[in-house]
C-alpha positions in Angstrom: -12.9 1.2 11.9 -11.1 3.9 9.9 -13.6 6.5 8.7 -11.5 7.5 5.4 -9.8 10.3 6.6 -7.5 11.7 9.2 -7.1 15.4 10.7 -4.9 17.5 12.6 -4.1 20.8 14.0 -1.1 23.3 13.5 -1.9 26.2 15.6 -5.3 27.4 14.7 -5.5 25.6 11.4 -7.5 22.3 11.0 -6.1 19.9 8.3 -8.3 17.1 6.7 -6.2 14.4 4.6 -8.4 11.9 2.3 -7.2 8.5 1.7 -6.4 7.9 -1.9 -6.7 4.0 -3.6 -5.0 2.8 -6.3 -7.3 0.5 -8.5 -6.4 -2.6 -10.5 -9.7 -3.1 -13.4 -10.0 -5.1 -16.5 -10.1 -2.8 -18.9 -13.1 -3.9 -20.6 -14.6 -2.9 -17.5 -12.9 0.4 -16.9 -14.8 2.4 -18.3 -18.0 1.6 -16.6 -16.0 1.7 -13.3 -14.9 5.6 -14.2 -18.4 6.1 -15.2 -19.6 5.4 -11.7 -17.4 7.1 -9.8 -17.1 10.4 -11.9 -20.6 10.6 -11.3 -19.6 10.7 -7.4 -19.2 14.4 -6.6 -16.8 13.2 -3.4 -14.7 11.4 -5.7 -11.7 12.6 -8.3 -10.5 10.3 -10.6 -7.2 10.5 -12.5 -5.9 8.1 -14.5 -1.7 6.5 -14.0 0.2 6.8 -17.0 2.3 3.3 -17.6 5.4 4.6 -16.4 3.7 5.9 -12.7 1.9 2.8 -12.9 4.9 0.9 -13.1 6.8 3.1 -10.5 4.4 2.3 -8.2 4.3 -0.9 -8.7 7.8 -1.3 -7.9 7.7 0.6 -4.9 4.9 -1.6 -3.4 7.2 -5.1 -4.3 10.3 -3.1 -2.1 8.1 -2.6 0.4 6.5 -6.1 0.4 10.5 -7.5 0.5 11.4 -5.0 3.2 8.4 -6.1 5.6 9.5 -10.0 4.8 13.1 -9.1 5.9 11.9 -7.5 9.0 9.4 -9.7 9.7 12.6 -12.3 9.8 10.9 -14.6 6.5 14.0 -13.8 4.2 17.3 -12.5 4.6 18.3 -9.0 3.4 20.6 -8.8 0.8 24.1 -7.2 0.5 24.6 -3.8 -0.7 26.8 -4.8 -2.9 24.9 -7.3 -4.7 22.0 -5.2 -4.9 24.7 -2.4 -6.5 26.2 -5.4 -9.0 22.5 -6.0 -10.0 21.6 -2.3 -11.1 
């Protein structure tokens, strides 16, 4: 089981990494949800604005289409039509 966070050393130094989660909420319950976990003192909270939101969203689709190609469940596009689309 993964415990949440990962370390490593670089010379003497010892480097702790968090995880960080991206949350999808109704919003008429969003503001319970914050609630909660402001009142976490492990836990910041900060809010995406609609275009990081949407960034990241479209990241995470590439990604899901770049794991189908390799995975061999749809064929890759050419560059070129990916250039024509744009």
């Amino acid at each position: 089981m993964q415990t949440g966070f990962y370390f490593y050393m670089v010379g003497d130094i010892l480097y702790f990494c968090y995880m960080k989660f991206v949350l999808e909420v109704k919003e008429s319950k969003a503001a319970a949800l914050l609630t909660l976990l402001n009142d976490l003192p492990y836990v910041k909270t900060k809010p995406l604005t609609p275009y990081k939101a949407k960034v990241l969203e479209d990241v995470k689709e590439a990604v899901d289409e770049l794991n189908l190609v390799l995975a061999g469940k749809i064929e890759a596009r050419d560059a070129d039509e990916l250039l024509n689309e744009l």
